[in-house]
C-alpha positions in Angstrom: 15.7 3.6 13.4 14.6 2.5 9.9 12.1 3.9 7.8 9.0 1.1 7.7 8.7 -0.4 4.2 5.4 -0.8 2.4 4.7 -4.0 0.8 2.4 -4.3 -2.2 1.8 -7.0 -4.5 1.2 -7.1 -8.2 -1.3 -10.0 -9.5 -0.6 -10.3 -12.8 -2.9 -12.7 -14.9 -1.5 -16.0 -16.3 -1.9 -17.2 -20.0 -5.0 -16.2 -22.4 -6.4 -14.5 -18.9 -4.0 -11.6 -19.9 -5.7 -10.3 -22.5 -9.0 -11.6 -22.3 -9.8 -11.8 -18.7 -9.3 -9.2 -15.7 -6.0 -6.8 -15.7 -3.4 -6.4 -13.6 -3.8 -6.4 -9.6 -2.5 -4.0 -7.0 -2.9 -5.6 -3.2 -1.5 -3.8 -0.6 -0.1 -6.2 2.3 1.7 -3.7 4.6 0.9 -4.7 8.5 -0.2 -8.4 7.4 1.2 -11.0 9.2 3.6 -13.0 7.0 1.6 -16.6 6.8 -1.5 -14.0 6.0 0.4 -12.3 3.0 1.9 -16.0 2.0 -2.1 -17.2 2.1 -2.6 -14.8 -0.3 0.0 -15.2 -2.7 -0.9 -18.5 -2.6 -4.7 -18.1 -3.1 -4.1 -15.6 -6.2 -1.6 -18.4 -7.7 -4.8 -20.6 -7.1 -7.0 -18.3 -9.3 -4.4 -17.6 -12.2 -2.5 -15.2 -11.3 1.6 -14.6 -10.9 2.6 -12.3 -8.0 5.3 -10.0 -7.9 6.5 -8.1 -5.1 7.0 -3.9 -5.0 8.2 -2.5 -2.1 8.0 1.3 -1.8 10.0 2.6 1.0 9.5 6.5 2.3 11.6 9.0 0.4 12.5 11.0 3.2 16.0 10.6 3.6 16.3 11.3 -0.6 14.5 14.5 0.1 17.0 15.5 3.1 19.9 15.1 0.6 18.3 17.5 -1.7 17.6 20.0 0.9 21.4 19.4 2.0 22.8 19.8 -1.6 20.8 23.4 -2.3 22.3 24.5 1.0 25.4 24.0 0.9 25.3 25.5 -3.1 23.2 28.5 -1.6 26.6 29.0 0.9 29.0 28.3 -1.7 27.3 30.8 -4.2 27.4 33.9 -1.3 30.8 33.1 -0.7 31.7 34.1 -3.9 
């Protein structure tokens, strides 16, 4: 079973917009259908802005390594 990935979108203004105009953008598009999240991409495009994808998946099975690792270095330091 895989972990479900969140989507999120960075709207980042185009040209002159950038420094005079409205920041960066954070949308987050998780559950959206994909024509929905392409709509958009699409409509942000329209209103001068690049997209750029960030996916941010869970960090569960980083923290189970961890865990793992100080275990088996817990065992490893009683045995001695």
């Amino acid at each position: 079973m895989s972990t479900p990935v969140q989507v999120i979108i960075r709207a980042i203004p185009k040209g002159s917009g950038f420094i005079n105009g409205p920041g960066e953008q954070y949308f987050e598009l998780t559950g959206l259908p994909w024509k929905e999240q392409q709509a958009i991409r699409e409509e942000l495009d329209a209103q001068g802005y690049y997209t750029q994808d960030i996916y941010l998946s869970d960090p569960m099975h980083i923290q189970i390594g961890v865990e793992i690792r100080n275990r088996i270095k817990a065992e490893q330091e009683q045995q001695k």
